[in-house]
C-alpha positions as CSV (number, residue, x, y, z in Angstrom):
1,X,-10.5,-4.5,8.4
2,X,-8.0,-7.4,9.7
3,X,-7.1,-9.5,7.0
4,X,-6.7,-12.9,7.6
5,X,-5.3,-14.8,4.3
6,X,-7.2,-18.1,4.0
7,X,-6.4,-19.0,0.6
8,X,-5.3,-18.4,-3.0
9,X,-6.4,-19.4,-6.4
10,X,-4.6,-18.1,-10.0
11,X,-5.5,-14.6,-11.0
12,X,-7.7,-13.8,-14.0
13,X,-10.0,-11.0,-15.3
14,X,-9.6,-7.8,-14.5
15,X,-7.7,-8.3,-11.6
16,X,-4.9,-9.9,-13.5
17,X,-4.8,-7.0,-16.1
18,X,-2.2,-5.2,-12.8
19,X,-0.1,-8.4,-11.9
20,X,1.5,-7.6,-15.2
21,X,2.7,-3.9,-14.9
22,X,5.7,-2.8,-13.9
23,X,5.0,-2.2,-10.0
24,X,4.3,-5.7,-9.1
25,X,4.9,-4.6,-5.6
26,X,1.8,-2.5,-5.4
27,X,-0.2,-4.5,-7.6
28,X,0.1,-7.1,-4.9
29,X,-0.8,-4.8,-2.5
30,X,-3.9,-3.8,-3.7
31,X,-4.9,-7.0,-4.7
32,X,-4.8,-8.2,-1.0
33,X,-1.6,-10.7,-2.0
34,X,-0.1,-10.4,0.9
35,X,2.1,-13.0,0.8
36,X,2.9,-12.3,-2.9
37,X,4.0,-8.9,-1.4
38,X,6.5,-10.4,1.2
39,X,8.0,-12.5,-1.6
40,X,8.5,-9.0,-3.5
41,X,9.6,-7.1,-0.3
42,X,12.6,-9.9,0.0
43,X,13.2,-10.3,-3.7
44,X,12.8,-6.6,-5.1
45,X,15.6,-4.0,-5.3
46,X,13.8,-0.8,-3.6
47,X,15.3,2.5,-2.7
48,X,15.6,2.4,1.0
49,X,12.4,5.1,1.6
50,X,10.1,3.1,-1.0
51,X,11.3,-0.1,1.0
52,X,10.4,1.5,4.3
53,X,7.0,2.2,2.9
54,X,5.7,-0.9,1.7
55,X,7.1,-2.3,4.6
56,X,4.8,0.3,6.6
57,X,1.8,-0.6,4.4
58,X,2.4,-4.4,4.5
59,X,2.4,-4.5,8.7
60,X,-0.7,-1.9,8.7
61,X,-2.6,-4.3,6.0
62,X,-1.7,-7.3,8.3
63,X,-2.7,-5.3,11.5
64,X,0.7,-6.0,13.2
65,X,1.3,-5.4,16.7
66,X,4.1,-2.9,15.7
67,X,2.7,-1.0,12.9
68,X,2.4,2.2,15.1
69,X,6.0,2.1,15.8
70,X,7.2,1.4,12.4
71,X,4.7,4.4,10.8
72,X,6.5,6.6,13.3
73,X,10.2,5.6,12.4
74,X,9.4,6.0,8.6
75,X,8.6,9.8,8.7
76,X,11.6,10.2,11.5
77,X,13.3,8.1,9.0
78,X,12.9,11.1,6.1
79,X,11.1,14.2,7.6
80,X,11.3,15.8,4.4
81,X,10.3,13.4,1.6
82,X,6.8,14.3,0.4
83,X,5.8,10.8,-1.2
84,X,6.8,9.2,2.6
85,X,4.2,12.0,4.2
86,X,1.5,11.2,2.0
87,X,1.8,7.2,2.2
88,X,1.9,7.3,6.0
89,X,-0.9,10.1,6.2
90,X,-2.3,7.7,4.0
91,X,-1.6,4.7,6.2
92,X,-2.6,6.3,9.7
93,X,-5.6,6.6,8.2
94,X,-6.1,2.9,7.4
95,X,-5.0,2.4,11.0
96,X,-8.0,4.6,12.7
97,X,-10.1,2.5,10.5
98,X,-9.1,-0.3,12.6
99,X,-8.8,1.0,16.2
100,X,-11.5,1.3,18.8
101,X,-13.3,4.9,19.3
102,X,-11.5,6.6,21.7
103,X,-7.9,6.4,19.4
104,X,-9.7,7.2,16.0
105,X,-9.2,11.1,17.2
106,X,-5.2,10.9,17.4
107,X,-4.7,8.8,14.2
108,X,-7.0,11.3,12.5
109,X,-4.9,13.8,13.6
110,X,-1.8,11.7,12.3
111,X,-3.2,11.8,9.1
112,X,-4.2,15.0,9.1
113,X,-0.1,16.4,9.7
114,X,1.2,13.5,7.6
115,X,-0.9,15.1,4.3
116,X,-0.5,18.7,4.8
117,X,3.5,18.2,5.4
118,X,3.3,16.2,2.0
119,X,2.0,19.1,0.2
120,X,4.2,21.7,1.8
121,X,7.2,19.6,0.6
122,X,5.8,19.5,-2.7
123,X,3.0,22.3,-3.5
124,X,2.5,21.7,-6.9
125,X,1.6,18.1,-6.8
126,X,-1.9,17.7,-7.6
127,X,-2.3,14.4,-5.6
128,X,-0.8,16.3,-2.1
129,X,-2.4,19.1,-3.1
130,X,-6.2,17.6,-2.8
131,X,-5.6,15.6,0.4
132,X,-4.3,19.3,1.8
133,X,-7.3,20.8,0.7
134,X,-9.1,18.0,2.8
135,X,-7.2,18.6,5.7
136,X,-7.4,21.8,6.0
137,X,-11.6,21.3,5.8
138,X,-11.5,19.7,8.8
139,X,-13.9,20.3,11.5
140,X,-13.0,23.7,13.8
141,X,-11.8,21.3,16.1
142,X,-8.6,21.2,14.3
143,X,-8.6,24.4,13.8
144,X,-7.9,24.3,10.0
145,X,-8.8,27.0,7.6
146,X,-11.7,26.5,4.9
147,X,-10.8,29.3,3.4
148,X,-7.5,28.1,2.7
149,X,-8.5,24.9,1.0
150,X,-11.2,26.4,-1.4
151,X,-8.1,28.2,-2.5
152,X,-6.0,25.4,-3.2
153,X,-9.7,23.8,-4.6
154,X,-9.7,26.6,-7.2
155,X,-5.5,26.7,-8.1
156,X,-6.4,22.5,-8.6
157,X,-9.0,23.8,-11.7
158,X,-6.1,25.2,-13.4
159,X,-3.8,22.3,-12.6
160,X,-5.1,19.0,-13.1
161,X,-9.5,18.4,-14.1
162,X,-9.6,14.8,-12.4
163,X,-7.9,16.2,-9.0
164,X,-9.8,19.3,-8.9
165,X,-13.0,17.4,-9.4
166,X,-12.3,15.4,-6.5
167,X,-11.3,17.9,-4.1
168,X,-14.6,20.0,-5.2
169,X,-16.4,17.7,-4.3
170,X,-14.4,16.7,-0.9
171,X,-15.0,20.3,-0.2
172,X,-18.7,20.4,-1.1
173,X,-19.2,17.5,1.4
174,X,-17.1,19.6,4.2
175,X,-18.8,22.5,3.7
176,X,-22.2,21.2,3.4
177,X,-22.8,23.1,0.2
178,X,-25.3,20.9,-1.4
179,X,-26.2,23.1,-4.4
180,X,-22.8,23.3,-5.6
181,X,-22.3,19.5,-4.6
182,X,-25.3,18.3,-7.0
183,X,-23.7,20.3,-10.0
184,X,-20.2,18.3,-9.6
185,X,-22.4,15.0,-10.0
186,X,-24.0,15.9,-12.1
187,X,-20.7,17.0,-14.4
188,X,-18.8,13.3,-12.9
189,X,-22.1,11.9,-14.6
190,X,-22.3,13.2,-17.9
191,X,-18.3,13.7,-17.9
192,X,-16.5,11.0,-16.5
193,X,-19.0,8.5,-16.1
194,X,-16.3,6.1,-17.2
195,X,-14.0,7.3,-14.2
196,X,-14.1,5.1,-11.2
197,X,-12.8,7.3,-8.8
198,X,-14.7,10.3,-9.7
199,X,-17.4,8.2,-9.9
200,X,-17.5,6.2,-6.9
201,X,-16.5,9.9,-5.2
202,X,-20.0,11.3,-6.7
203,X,-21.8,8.3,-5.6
204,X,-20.4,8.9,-1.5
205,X,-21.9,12.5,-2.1
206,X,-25.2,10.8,-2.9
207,X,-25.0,9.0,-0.2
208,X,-24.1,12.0,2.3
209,X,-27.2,14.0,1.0
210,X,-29.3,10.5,1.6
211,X,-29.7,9.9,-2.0
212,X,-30.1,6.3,-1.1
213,X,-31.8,5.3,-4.2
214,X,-29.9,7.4,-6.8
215,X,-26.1,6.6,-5.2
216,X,-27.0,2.4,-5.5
217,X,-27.3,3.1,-9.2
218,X,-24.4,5.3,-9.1
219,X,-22.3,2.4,-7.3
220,X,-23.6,0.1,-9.4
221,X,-22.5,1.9,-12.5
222,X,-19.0,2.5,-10.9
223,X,-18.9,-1.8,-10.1
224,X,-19.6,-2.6,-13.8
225,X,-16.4,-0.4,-14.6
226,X,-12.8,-1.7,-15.0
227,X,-9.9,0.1,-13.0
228,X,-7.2,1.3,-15.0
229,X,-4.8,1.1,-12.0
230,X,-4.2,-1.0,-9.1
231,X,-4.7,2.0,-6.7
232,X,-8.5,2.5,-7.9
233,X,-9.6,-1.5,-6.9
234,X,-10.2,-0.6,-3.2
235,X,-12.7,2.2,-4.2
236,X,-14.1,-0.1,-7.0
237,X,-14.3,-3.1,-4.2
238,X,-16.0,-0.5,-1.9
239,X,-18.2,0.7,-4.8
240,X,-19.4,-2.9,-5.9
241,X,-20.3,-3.5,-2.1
242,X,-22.3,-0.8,-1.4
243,X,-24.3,-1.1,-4.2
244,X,-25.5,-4.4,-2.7
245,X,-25.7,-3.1,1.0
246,X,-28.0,-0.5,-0.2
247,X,-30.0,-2.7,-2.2
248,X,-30.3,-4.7,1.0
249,X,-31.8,-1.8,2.8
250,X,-34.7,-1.6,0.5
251,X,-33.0,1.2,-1.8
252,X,-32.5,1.1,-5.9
253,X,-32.8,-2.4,-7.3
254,X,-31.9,-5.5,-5.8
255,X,-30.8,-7.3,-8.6
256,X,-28.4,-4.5,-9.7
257,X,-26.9,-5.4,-5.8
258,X,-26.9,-8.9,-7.1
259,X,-25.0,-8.1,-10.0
260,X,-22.7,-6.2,-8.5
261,X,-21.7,-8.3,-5.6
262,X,-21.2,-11.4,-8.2
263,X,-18.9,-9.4,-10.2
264,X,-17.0,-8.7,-7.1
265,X,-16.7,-11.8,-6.1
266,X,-16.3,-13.2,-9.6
267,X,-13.0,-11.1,-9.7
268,X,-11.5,-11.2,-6.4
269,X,-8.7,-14.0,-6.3
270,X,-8.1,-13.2,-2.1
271,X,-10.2,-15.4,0.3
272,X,-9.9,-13.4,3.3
273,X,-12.5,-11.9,5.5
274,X,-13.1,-9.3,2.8
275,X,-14.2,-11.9,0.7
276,X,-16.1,-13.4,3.4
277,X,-18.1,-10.4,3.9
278,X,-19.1,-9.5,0.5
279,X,-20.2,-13.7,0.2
280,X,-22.2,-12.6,3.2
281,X,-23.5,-9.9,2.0
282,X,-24.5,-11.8,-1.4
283,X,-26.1,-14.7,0.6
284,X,-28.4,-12.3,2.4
285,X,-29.5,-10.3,-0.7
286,X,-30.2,-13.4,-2.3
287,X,-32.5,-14.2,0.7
288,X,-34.4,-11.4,0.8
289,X,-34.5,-11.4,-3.5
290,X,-36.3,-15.2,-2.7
291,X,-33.3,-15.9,-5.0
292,X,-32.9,-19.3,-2.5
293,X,-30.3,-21.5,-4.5
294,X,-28.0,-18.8,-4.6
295,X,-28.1,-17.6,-1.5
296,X,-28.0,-21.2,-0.1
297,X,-24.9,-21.3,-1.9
298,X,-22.7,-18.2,-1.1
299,X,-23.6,-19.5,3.3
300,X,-22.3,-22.6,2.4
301,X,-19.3,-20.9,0.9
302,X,-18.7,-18.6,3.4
303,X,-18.8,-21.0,6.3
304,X,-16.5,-22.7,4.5
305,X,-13.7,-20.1,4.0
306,X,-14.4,-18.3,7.7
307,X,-12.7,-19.4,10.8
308,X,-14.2,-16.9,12.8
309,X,-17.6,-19.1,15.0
310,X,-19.7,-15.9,15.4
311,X,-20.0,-16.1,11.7
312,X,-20.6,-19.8,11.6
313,X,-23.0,-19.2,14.3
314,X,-24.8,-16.6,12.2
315,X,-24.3,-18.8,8.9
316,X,-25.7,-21.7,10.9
317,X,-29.0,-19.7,11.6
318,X,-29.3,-18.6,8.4
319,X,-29.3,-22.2,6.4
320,X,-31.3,-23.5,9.2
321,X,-33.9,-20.8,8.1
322,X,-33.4,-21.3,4.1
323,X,-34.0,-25.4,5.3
324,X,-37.5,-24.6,7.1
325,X,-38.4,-22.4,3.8
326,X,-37.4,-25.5,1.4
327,X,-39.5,-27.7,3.5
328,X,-42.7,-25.2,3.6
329,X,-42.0,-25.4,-0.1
């Protein structure tokens, strides 16, 4: 998603428990402060290669016209530092998110090189190690070998539980091995159910075996949760809105959705277009709840804090409609 940064207010609650840690650079970051994370970029001393990298991640979070270019210089830049791999595998991802269609293919492909060379620089690291083993599940189309990352699936289980857990159930997904996918929910569940990524991981399985109903709770249960670090906020974020989207579609409960979308936004200090959507998102499950104040409310807000007029169009309708149903009243 473009981020457009419309305006600021002083962080609290949970998000502020990472403002104070000792990477203040990457708290920013994933706390969508962008321009708290140009002060840093100016102010910080970096090593070169982690100053190259956030600079990467700052123009791909600002979708800048010359983010392709500067991905591409940092891995020319140091072809054989693992942590530079992964963030740019990492970051060509968050790219293809953005593009049209017909470039998703090459920046998955991007990704796909940047993550296995991270892992063949470094083998032993857990994190490399489970975005190989996702690569190399690819589609045939790539030509990568399942066989080869159930391996590195099964050396994770002696190496680190919370890794392993995740790449099982990456490899679950890839393989469409349902049987053995419902056992690792089932263990995230009972096990880690106060883990938000293996949690909000188990959840996206629900979802891909159309466990609509059962993966709302699960999101739900993953919103109420506090991150322990920074890097876990845009799975939690994700988590909180899909329990509402999915209470939206008629699945699980909608007041859950309700719940979890006003924690999100009760938390989130960033008035962008991510915050836009999730006040959208709010104002029409308050709609269809009958829940009329509210949703009345989060429009208003949102028409407030969006420049784009498709939305104010939309908004427009919306409290047009939520006027007629006052009158009827």
């Amino acid at each position: 998603m473009k981020h457009k940064l419309l305006g600021l207010a002083a962080a609290c609650c949970l998000f502020s428990l990472f403002v104070q840690g000792q990477d203040n650079l990457q708290n920013a970051y994933y706390l969508r402060d962008y321009m708290q994370m140009e002060r840093l970029l100016q102010e910080q001393t970096l090593s070169p290669e982690q100053q190259a990298i956030w600079q990467s991640a700052l123009a791909v979070a600002k979708d800048a016209d010359d983010q392709d270019k500067q991905l591409e210089a940092l891995t020319r830049r140091y072809p054989d530092n693992a942590e530079v791999h992964y963030q740019a595998g990492r970051l060509w991802y968050e790219v293809k998110e953005q593009s049209s269609f017909i470039n998703k293919m090459g920046y998955i492909d991007r990704h796909v090189k940047h993550m296995l060379r991270a892992y063949e620089l470094e083998p032993d690291n857990p994190k490399y190690m489970r975005e190989a083993a996702k690569a190399l599940a690819w589609d045939s189309l790539w030509g990568w070998d399942k066989e080869a990352a159930k391996a590195l699936v099964e050396r994770l289980a002696q190496l680190n539980q919370h890794y392993h857990l995740l790449a099982a159930m990456d490899y679950a997904q890839n393989t469409q091995n349902q049987p053995e996918g419902h056992k690792l929910i089932a263990e995230v569940q009972a096990n880690f159910s106060e883990n938000v990524p293996l949690m909000e991981r188990a959840a996206q399985l629900q979802l891909t075996y159309d466990q609509k109903a059962d993966a709302q709770q699960s999101f739900y249960q993953t919103c109420l949760l506090t991150p322990k670090q920074a890097t876990s906020l845009p799975i939690w974020r994700d988590a909180c809105q899909w329990s509402g989207y999915l209470s939206l579609e008629g699945y699980g409960s909608q007041q859950q959705g309700l719940q979890a979308l006003t924690r999100l936004l009760s938390e989130d200090r960033v008035y962008d277009d991510y915050y836009v959507q999730s006040l959208l998102l709010q104002a029409e499950l308050a709609e269809s709840a009958k829940e009329h104040v509210l949703a009345r409310q989060s429009y208003l807000q949102a028409q407030q804090l969006s420049t784009d007029q498709s939305v104010h169009k939309d908004i427009r309708r919306a409290l047009k409609r939520l006027s007629q149903i006052g009158d009827a009243e």
